[in-house]
N, C-alpha and C positions, 0 to 999 in steps of 0.2 A: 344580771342584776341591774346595768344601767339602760337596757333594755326597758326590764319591768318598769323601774324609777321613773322613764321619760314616758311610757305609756299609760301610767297611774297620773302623772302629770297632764298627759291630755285630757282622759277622762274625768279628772276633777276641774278643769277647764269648761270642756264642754258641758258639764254639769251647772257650774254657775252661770254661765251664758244661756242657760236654756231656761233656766229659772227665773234668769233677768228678765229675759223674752216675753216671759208666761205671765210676769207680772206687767209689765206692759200693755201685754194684750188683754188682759182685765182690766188695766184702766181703762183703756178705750172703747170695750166693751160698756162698761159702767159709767162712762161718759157719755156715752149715745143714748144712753137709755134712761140718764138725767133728761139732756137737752130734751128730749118728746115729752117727758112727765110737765117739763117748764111752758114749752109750747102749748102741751094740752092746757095747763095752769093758766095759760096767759100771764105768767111770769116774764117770758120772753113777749116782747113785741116792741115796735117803732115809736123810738119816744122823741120829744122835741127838746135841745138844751140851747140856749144864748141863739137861738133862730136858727137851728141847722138839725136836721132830722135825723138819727142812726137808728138804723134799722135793727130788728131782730138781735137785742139786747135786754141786758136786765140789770136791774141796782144792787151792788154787791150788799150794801144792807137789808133791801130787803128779799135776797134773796137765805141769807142767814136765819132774817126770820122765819121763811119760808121753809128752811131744813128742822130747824124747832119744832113749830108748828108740825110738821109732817114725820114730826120722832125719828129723822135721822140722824141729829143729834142730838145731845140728851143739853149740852152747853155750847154757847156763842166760840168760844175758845176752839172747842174743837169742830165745829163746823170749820170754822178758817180755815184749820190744817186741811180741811176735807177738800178745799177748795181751793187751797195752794196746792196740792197735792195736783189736781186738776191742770194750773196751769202753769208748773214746773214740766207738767208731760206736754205743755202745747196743746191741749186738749181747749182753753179758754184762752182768752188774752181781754186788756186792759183797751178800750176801742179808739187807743190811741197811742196803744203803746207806751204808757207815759210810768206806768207804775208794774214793777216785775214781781210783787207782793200781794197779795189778796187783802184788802184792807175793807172792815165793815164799817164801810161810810157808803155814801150817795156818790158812789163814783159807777160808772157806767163798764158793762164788760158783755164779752161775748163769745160764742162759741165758733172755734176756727173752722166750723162745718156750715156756718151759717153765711160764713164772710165768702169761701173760698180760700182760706190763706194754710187750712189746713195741709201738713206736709206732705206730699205725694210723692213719695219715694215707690220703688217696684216694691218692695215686701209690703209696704200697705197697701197699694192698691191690691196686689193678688190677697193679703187678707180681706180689706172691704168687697173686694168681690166673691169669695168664698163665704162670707157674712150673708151677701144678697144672695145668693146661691143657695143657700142651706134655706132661706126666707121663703124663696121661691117652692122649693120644693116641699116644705111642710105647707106651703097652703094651698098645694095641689090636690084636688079631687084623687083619690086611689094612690097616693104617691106610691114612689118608688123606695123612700128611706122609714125604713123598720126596725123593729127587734128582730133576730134571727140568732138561730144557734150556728156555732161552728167549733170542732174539735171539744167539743160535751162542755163547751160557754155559750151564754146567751147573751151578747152584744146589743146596744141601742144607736139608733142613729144611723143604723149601716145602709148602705146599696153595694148591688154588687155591678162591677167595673162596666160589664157590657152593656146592661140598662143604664148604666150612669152616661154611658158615651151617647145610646139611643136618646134620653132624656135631652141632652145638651143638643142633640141634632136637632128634634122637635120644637125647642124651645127658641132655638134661633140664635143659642148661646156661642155653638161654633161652625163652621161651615164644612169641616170633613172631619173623618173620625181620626185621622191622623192628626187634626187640631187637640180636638177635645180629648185625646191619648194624651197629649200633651199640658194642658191644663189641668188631667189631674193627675201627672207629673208634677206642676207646681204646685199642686194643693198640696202633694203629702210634703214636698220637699220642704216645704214654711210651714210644717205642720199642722194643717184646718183639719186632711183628713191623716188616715193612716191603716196600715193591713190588719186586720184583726188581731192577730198573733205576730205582727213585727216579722213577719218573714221574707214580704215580695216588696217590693217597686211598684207603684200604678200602672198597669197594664192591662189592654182590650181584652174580656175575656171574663172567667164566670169567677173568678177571685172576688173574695168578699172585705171591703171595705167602711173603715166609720168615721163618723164627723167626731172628731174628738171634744170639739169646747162645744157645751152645749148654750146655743145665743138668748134662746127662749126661759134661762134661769133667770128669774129676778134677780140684781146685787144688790144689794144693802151697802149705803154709802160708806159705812161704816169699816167696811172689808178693804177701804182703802189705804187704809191705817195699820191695817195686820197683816202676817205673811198668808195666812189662810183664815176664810170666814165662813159664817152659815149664810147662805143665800135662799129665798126664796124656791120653791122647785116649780119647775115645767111644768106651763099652762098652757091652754090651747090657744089661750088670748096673747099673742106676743107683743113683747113691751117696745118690739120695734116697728109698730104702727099705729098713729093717729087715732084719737076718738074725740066725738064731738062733748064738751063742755062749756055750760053756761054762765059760769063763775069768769069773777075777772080781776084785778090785781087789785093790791089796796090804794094807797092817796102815797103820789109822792111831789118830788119840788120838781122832778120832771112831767114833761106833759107826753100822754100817751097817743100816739099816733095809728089809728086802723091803717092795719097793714092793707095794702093795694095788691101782692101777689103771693099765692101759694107758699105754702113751706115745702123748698125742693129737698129732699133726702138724698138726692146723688149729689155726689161730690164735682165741683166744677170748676171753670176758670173763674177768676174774680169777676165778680159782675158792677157794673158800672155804679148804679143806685148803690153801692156799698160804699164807696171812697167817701173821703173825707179830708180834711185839709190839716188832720194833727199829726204828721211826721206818717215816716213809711210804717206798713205791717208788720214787718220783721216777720218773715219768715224764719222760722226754725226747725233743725235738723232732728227730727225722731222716727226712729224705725219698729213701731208696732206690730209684734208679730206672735205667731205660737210658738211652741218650743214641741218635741216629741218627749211625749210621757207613755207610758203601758195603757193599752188596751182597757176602755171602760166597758167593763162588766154591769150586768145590770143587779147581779144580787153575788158582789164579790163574798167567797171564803177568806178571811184576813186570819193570816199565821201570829198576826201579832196577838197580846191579850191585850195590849190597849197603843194609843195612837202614840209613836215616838218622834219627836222633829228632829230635823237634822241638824242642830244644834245640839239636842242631850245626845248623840252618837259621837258628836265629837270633842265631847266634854273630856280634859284631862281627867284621868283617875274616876272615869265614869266607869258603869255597872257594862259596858260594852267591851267586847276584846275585837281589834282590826287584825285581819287573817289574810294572806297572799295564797293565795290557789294559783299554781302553776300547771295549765291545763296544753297538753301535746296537740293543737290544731296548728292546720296551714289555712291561712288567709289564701282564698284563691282570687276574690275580686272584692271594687269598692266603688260601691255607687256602680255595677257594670262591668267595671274596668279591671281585665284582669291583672293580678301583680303577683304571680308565681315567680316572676325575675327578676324583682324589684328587691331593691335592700330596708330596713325597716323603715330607715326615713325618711325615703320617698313613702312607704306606706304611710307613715304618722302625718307628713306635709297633705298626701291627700285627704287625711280625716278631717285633719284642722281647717284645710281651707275649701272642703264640700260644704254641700247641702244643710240644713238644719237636723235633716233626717239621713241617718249612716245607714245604706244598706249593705253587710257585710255576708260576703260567702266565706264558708271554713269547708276545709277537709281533716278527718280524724281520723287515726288508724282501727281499723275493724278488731 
């Protein structure tokens, strides 16, 4: 029983850390794909204040009007929260650091992708490069990522491993296949992608795999506010690339500056033209990333008769009853590793402190 007790314990651990993750990774998500809608807007661009230029910034006033106007928010009120929300994740900052608050005045801010001050920890970078990766490959002539069936489901987004590593070789993305083995090693381990059925590890070979977040969904700003929301669905026209428009921002007390270079989308060192003389960037510490959820189906059967959150399940004295199933398997490995002679806590220390994604082998008697 203090077995079960400390294994129930892991698992609802690891559940709300995957959850956290996943929301996360929707910010970020839904931040990036603000920043280009602003840029296309010309909402973003190089204004002048008291004779000093900041580049690639916008006015938090009117940027609020700007979410109005664009019916992402229906009131000023909650735009803000939309937009604190933003720069609580580090996602925005104040272009001087000076105010930790989203305030709808004529104060200047900017996106930490725009500056470089963006946090580049190892789980972001393998998600932003799983992000460019998946980009990459839908805008491939004949790609290699489909709908395909497997085990009588029909999966979206998927490629299967050996063309996925062939792809990476052609594309310049890695330089031997024992790399690119490895990368998507870390894709499923941060959860980008993952095995159709949860059953293998990333490995060379005709196993079939799918990109779990799909990047190409419109969010609605609004979905920043709720645990779950309706988004836009998948177009051909992805919201993670530039189009030219000829509209241009309205009259402010700042003066707007024609930007002199490109709007880079890769993430980089700080660039010089960016400094400024109001106190440091402050960097901050957030790790953006996905979590492993089940296998998306493309026309899932749901057992449910309608959608339950995990809040009414664990409602006291709710319509739910919690049931302990005590199932006779042997854990034979974890992540790989086998632990047939391991005692359980060394088995529970290495679930807790693996990968985001657990791959576990079981033995059961016939």
């Amino acid at each position: 029983m203090v077995f079960e007790r400390e294994m129930d314990g892991i698992a609802n651990s690891m559940q709300k850390k995957a959850a956290e993750l996943e929301r996360l990774a929707e910010v970020l998500v839904t931040g990036e794909q603000l920043r280009l809608r602003l840029h296309e807007g010309k909402v973003i661009k190089d204004r002048r204040h008291h004779l000093r230029t900041y580049p690639n910034c916008f006015v938090g006033k009117e940027l609020i009007d700007w979410l109005i106007e664009h019916k992402e928010a229906s009131e000023r009120e909650t735009a803000i929260k939309i937009m604190q929300k933003l720069l609580d994740q580090s996602i925005i900052h104040h272009v001087c650091d000076e105010h930790r608050e989203f305030k709808d005045m004529k104060l200047l801010y900017r996106f930490r992708k725009d500056d470089g001050t963006f946090p580049l920890d190892n789980e972001a970078k393998v998600f932003m490069r799983g992000q460019r990766i998946y980009e990459k490959l839908m805008n491939t002539e004949n790609s290699i990522i489909q709908s395909r069936e497997e085990e009588g489901g029909n999966f979206e987004r998927t490629v299967v491993a050996s063309e996925f590593i062939e792809w990476l070789l052609q594309e310049g993305e890695m330089a031997t296949r024992e790399e690119a083995e490895q990368l998507g090693r870390r894709l499923l381990e941060h959860g980008i992608i993952q095995h159709v059925t949860n059953k293998h590890h990333f490995v060379d070979g005709p196993l079939l795999f799918q990109f779990r977040m799909n990047f190409r969904r419109r969010r609605r700003l609004m979905e920043l506010l709720h645990e779950r929301g309706r988004g836009i669905p998948e177009s051909h026209d992805s919201p993670f690339c530039l189009r030219k428009q000829n509209s241009d921002g309205g009259n402010t007390s700042f003066l707007s500056v024609s930007p002199t270079k490109e709007i880079k989308m890769a993430v980089g060192g700080r660039r010089s033209s960016m400094s400024s003389s109001c106190g440091s960037s402050g960097y901050y510490s957030s790790s953006p990333t996905l979590s492993s959820s089940p296998p998306v189906l493309c026309n899932p059967k749901s057992v449910l008769k309608r959608h339950v959150s995990p809040e009414e399940l664990q409602t006291p004295g709710g319509p739910f009853l919690k049931k302990t199933f005590t199932v006779c398997q042997f854990v034979v490995s974890v992540n790989g590793l086998n632990v047939l002679a391991q005692d359980y806590r060394t088995v529970s220390n290495l679930i807790l402190t693996g990968p985001r994604t657990i791959v576990m082998e079981v033995m059961a008697e016939i």
